[in-house]
C-alpha positions in Angstrom: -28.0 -4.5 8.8 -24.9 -2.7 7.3 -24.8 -1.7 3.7 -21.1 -2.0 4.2 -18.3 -4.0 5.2 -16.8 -2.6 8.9 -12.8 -2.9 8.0 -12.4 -2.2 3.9 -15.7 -1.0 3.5 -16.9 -3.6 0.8 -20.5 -3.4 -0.5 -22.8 -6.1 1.1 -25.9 -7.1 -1.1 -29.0 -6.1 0.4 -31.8 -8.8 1.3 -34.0 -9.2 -2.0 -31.7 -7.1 -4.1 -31.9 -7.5 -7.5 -29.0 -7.4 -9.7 -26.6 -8.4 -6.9 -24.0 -9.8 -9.0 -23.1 -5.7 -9.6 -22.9 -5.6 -5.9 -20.6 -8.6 -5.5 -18.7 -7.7 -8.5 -17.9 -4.5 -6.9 -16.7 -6.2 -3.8 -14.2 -8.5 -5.5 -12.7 -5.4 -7.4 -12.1 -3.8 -3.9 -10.8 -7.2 -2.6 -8.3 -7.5 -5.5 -7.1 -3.6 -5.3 -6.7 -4.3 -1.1 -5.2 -7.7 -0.7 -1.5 -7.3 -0.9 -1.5 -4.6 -2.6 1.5 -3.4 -5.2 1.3 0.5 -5.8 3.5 2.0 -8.1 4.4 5.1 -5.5 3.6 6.6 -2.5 2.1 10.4 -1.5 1.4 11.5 -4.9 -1.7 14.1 -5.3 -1.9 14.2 -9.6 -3.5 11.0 -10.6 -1.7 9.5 -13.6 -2.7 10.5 -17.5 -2.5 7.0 -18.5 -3.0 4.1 -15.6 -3.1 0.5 -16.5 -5.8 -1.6 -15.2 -4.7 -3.0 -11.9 -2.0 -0.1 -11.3 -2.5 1.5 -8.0 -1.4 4.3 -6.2 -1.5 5.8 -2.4 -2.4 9.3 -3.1 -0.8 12.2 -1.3 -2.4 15.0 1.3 -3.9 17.0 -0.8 -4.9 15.2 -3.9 -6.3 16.7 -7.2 -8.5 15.9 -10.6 -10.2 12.4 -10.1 -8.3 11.8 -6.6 -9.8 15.0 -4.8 -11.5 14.6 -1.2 -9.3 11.1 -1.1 -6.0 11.8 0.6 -3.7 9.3 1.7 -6.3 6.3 0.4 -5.3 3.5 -2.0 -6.4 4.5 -5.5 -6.5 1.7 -8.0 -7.2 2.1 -11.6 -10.1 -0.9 -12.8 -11.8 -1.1 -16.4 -14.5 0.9 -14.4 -12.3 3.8 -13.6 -10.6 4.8 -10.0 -11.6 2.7 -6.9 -10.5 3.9 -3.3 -9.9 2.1 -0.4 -9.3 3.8 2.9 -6.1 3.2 4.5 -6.5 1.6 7.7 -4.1 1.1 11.1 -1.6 -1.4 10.3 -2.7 -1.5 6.5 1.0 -2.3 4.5 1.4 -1.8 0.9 4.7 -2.8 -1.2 5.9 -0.3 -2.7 7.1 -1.5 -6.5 9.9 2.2 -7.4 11.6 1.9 -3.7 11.1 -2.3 -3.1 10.1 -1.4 0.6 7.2 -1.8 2.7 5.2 1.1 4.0 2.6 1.0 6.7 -0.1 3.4 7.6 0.2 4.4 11.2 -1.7 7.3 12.6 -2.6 9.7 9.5 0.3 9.2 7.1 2.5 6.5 5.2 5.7 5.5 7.2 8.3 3.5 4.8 10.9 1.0 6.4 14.3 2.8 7.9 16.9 3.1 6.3 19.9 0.9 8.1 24.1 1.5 7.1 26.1 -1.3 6.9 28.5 -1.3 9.8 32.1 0.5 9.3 35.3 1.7 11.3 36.8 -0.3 14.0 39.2 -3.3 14.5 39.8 -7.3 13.8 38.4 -7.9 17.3 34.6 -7.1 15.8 35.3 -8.5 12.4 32.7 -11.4 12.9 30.2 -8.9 14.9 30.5 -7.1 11.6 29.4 -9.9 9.6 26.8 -11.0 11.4 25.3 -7.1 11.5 25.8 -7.3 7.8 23.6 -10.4 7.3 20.8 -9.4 9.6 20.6 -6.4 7.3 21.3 -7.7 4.3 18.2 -10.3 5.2 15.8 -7.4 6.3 16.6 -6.0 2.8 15.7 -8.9 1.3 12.4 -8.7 3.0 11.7 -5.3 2.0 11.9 -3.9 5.7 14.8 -1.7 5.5 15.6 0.8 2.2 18.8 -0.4 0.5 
């Protein structure tokens, strides 16, 4: 049996463990940094001087002082210090300084594109132009495009 969760890696208690509220304990502290997570930014490698519990961060490539050997993971600050969680394929974080959505995808972060609102041409596209201009201003809303 695995001491470990397959996807987010979350401890598993082990058949006549003692103690296993630590063990569950530390499960729901992963759960609560990985479920929709908010980080305050993205690709930073100095972890901050003074987090708040429940801040979180994606660290950057090459990450330093209490983030070393964790690059690109989710690093949340709890009243028991830094947790990691290892980003995974698909894995989407909001991101609170930008308002966007990022996604990991291969080996790195990938934010939403960056769309322009429509400009130039004549009356004859005037209501092509508006409806370009909600469909943005809707995948804005939703965090899927940068503003």
């Amino acid at each position: 049996m695995a001491s470990t969760t397959a996807r987010l890696t979350l401890p598993m208690i082990e058949p006549g463990q003692a103690q296993k509220e630590l063990t569950h304990n530390e499960a729901l502290v992963l759960l609560d940094a990985a479920v929709q997570p908010a980080v305050e930014a993205i690709g930073i490698d100095v972890p901050p001087a003074a987090p708040l519990a429940g801040q979180a961060w994606i660290a950057g490539a090459a990450p330093t002082g209490a983030w070393a050997g964790q690059p690109r993971v989710l690093a949340a600050w709890t009243a028991g210090g830094w947790r990691f969680v290892a980003a995974r394929e698909g894995m989407a974080v909001w991101d609170i300084a930008t308002r966007t959505t990022a996604r990991y995808a291969g080996d790195g972060w990938r934010r939403a594109s960056t769309l322009a609102a429509p400009a130039g041409g004549t009356v004859v596209d005037v209501e092509g132009r508006a409806a370009i201009a909600a469909l943005t201003d809707a995948l804005r809303a939703q965090g899927l495009v940068v503003p």
